[in-house]
C-alpha positions in Angstrom: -27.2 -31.0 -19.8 -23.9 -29.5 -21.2 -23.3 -28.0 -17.7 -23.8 -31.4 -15.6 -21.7 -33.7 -18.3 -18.8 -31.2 -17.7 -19.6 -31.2 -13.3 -20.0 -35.0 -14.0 -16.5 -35.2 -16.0 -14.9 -33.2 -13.4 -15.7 -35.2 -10.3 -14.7 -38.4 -12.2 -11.3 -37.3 -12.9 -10.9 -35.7 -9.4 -11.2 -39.7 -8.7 -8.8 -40.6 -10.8 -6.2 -43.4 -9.9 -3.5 -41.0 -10.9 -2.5 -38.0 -9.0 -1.5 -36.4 -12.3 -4.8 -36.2 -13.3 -6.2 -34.9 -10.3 -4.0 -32.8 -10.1 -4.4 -31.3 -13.5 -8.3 -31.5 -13.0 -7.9 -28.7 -9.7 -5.5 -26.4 -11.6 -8.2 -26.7 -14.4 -11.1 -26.0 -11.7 -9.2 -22.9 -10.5 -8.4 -21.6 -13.9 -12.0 -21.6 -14.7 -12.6 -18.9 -12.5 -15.8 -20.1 -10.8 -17.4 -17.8 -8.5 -18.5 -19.3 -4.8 -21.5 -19.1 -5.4 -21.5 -21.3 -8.5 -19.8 -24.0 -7.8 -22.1 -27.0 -6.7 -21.8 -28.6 -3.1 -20.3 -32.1 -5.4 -17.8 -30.4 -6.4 -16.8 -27.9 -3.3 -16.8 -31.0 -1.1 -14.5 -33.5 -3.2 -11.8 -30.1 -3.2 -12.3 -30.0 0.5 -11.1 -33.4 0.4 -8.0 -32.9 -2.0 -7.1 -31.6 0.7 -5.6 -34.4 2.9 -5.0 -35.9 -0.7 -2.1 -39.0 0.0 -0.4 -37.4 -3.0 1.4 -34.1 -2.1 1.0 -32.7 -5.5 -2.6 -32.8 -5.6 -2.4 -30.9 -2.2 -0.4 -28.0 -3.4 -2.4 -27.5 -6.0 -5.9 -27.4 -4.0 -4.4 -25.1 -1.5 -4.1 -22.3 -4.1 -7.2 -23.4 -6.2 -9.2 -23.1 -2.8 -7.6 -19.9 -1.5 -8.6 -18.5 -5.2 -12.1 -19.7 -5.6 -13.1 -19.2 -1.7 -11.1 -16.5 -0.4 -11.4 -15.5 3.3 -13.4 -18.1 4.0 -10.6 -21.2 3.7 -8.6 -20.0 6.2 -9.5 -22.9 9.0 -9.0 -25.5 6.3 -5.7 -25.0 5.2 -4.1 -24.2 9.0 -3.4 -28.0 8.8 -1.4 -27.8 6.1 1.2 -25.5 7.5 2.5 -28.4 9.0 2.4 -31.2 6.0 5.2 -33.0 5.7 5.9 -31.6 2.2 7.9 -28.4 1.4 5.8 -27.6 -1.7 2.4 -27.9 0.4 3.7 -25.8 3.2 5.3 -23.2 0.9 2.1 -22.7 -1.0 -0.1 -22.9 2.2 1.6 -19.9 3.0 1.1 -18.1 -0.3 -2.2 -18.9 -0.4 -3.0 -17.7 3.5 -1.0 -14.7 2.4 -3.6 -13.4 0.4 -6.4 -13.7 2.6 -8.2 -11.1 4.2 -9.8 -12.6 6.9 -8.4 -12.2 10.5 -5.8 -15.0 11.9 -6.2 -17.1 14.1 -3.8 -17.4 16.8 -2.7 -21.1 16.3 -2.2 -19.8 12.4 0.0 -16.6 13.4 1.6 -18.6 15.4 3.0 -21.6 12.5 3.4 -18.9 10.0 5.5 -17.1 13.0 7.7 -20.7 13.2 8.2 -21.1 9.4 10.7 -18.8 10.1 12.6 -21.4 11.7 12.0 -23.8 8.0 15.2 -25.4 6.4 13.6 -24.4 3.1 14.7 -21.0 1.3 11.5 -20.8 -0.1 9.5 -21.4 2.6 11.8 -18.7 4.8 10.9 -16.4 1.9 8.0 -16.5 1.4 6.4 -16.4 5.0 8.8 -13.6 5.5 6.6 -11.8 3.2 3.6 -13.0 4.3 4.1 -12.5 7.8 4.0 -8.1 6.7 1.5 -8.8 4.6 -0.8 -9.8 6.8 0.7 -7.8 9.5 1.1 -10.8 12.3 1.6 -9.6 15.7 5.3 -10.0 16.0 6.2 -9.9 13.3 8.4 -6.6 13.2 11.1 -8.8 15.5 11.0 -11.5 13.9 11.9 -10.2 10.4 14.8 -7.8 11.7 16.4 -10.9 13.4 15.6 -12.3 9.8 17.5 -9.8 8.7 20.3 -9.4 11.1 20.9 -13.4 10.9 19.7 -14.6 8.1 22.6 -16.9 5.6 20.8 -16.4 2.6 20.0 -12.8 0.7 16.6 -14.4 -0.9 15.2 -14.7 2.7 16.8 -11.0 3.6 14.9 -9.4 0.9 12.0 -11.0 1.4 12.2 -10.0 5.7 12.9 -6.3 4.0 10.0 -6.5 1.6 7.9 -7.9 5.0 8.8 -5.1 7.0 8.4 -2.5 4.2 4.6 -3.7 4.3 3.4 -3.1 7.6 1.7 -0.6 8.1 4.1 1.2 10.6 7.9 1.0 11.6 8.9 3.8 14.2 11.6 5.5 14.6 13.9 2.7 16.4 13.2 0.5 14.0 14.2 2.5 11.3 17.2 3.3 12.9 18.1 -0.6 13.1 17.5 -1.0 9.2 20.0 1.9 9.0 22.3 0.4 10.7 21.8 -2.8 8.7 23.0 -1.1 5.5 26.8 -0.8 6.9 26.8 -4.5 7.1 24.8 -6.1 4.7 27.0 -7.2 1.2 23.7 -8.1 -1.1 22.8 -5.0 -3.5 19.0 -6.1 -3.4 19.0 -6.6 0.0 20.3 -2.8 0.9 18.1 -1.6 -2.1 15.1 -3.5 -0.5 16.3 -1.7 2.9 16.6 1.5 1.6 13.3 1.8 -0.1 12.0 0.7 2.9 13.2 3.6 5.2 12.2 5.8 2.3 8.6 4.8 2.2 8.5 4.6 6.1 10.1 7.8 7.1 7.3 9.6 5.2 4.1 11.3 6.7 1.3 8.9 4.8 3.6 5.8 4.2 2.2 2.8 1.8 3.4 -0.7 2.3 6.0 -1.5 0.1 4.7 -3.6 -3.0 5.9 -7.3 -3.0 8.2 -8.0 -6.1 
């Protein structure tokens, strides 16, 4: 009885007038920690449809809570969301498809590929990292002319960290990031470089860690 007054509580407030609340209600939902399995078809089925929530804040909240609780699995749901109007739902779209493990699909590669071209630092940032996470075809050009061109040393770093996590730069590449360290000004940015020639110009490199 316990169990259904709590599902029943939840629901309500995911109806909530105010986008606080459902809002808060989600980021409770993930917190809880509830395997797939477990949570009831109510429930999975009104988070599904947080996710074309009017109120941006309620959506970039679901995209994580979903990513969490369903893993591979949400990957066709949130593709939409990479191009919501909102930075905040984009930015966390990303974060959240970032952690998948579950193969792309081409029209997703293909968005997280344009972020690239995002006003937002964040955004820039963290697809950057994303896209050598998940190893996107293309994305090895993509994050040099990152590097190369990029105004801001957030988004460098996080190009650096992106290319220090695929899972193989040969030698020309390394030879460019070598050649990036003469005219780069940002301390992280030629640490982030240099660690990843280090780990790259070994026999059994390992993806740089994200940081």
């Amino acid at each position: 009885m316990e169990h259904n007054d709590d599902l029943t509580k939840l629901l309500e407030d995911l109806e909530a007038s105010s986008s606080y609340i459902r809002a808060e209600t989600i980021r409770k939902i993930g917190k809880m920690k509830i395997p797939i399995t477990d949570i009831p078809m109510e429930l999975h089925s009104r988070l599904v449809k947080a996710l074309s929530d009017p109120a941006p804040e309620v959506r970039a909240e679901v995209v994580m809570t979903l990513a969490f609780l369903e893993g591979d699995i949400i990957n066709p749901l949130l593709e939409p969301l990479l191009s919501d109007p909102i930075d905040i739902v984009r930015s966390n779209t990303i974060s959240a498809l970032s952690y998948t493990q579950a193969p792309l699909t081409e029209l997703i590669s293909e968005k997280l590929l344009n972020c690239m071209n995002e006003k937002s630092i964040q955004i820039r940032d963290r697809c950057a990292r994303a896209l050598g996470r998940l190893r996107v075809r293309g994305a090895e050009k993509i994050l040099l002319d990152t590097l190369e061109n990029d105004s801001s040393p957030v988004v460098r770093t996080g190009a650096a960290v992106g290319l220090g996590q695929l899972e193989f730069l040969d030698s020309e590449i390394l030879d460019k990031l070598n050649s990036r360290l003469d005219n780069e000004d940002s301390e992280l940015v030629k640490q982030t470089i240099k660690e990843v020639i280090s780990i790259h110009s070994t026999r059994n490199p390992k993806p740089l860690a994200d940081f």
